[in-house]
ROFI-398372 format. One record per residue: x negated, y, z of N, C-alpha, C in turn. Coordinates in steps of 0.2 Angstrom, whole numbers, plus 5000, padded with zeros to 4 digits. Layout:
XYZXYZXYZ...
***
This chain:
493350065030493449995031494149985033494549945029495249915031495249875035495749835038495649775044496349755041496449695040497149645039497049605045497449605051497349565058497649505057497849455059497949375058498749395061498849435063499549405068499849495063499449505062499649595054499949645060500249625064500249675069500649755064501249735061501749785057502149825063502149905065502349905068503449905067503649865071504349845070504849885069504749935072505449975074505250035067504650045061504550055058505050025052505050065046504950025038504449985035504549965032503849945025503450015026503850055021503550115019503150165025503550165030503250215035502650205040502750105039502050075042501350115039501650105031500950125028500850185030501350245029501150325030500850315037500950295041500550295048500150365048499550305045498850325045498650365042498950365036498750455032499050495034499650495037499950545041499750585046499550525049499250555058498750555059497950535057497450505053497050555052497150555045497050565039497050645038497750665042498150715040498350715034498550675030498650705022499550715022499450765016500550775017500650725017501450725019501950655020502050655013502050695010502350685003502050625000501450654997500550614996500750544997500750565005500650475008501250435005501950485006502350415003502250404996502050444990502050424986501350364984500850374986500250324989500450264990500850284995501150195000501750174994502050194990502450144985502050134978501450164976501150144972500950064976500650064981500050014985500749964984501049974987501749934988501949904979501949944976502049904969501349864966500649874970500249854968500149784971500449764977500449714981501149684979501549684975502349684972502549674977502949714980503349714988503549804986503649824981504049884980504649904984505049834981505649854981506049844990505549834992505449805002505249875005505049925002505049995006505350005012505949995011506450015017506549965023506349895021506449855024506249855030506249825036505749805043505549755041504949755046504349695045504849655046505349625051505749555053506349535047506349575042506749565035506149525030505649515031505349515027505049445027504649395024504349355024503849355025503549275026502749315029502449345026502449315018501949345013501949405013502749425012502849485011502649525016502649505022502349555028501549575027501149505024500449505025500249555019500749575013500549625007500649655009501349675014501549765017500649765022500349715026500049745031499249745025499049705021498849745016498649815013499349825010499649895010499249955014499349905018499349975026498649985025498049945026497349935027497149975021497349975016497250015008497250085008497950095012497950175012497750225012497150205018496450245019496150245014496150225008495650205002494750165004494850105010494350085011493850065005493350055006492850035002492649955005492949925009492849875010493549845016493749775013494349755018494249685022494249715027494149645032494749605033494549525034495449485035495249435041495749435044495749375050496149325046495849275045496349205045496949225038496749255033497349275028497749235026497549135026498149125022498449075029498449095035498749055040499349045042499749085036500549095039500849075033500449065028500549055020500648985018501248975014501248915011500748925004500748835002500148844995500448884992500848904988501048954982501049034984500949024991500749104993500249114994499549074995499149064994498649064987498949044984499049074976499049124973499549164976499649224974499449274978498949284984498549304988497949304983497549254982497149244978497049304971497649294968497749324964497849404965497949424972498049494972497149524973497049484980496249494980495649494978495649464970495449444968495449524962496049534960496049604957495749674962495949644967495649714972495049724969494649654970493749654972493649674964493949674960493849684953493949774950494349784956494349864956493849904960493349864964492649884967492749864975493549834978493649824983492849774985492449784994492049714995492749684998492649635000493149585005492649545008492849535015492649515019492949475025493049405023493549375027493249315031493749285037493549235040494049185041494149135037494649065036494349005038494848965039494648885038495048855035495148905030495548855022494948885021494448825017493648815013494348815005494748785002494848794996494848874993495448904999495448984999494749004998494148985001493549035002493349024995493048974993492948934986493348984979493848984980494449004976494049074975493949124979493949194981493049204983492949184985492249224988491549214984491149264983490649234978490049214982489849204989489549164994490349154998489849095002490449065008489849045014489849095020489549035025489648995029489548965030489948905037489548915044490148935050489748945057490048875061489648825065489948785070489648795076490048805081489848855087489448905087489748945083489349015084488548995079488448935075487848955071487848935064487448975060487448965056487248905051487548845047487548795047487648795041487848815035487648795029487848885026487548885019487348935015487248925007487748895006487548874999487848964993487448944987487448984984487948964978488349034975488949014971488749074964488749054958488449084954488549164952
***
């Protein structure tokens, strides 16, 4: 299981690229080699390639949220969880989130997220439930 945390939590004094090798590195163990080669595929697959070298505080949000992304991938989860994914996002990155995650889930990714953009969940999720104080209050079904 991957985790994308709402506030992405990039560690700073890192790169793009080094963020990702973290976890397979020290983790995982797997070579440094591997991993970096892994984390600039990931990176080309979330289009934030050419951002490798960067630090998270060069970057946009977007582009933070795809590096942190990225990072959640590396482990080759079988399912990705999101805190609040388009909260930092304007519409057209919103858009193109959509579009990223939506090829994930198409690749076998499950996702699993918690928002209060209802358009985003609509957009992306093939149920949606709705909780108000902690209950369960609606469950409609999506084809």
């Amino acid at each position: 299981v991957g985790f994308v945390f709402q506030q992405l939590h990039l560690f700073p004094h890192l790169t793009v690229l080094e963020n990702i090798i973290e976890a397979p590195v020290h983790v995982a163990r797997r070579a440094r080699r591997e991993a970096e080669v892994q984390a600039r595929a990931l990176l080309d697959r979330v289009g934030i390639a050419a951002r490798a070298d960067a630090r998270p505080h060069q970057l946009s949000g977007g582009e933070q949220q795809r590096a942190a992304i990225a990072r959640a991938l590396a482990l080759d989860p079988e399912a990705l969880l999101m805190d609040e994914p388009t909260s930092a996002l304007d519409g057209a990155r919103v858009g193109e989130l959509v579009a990223l995650l939506s090829d994930l889930c198409k690749g076998g990714l499950a996702l699993l997220f918690v928002t209060h953009d209802a358009p985003f969940a609509r957009a992306l999720a093939r149920r949606v439930l709705t909780l108000r104080d902690g209950r369960l209050i609606d469950q409609p079904t999506h084809p």
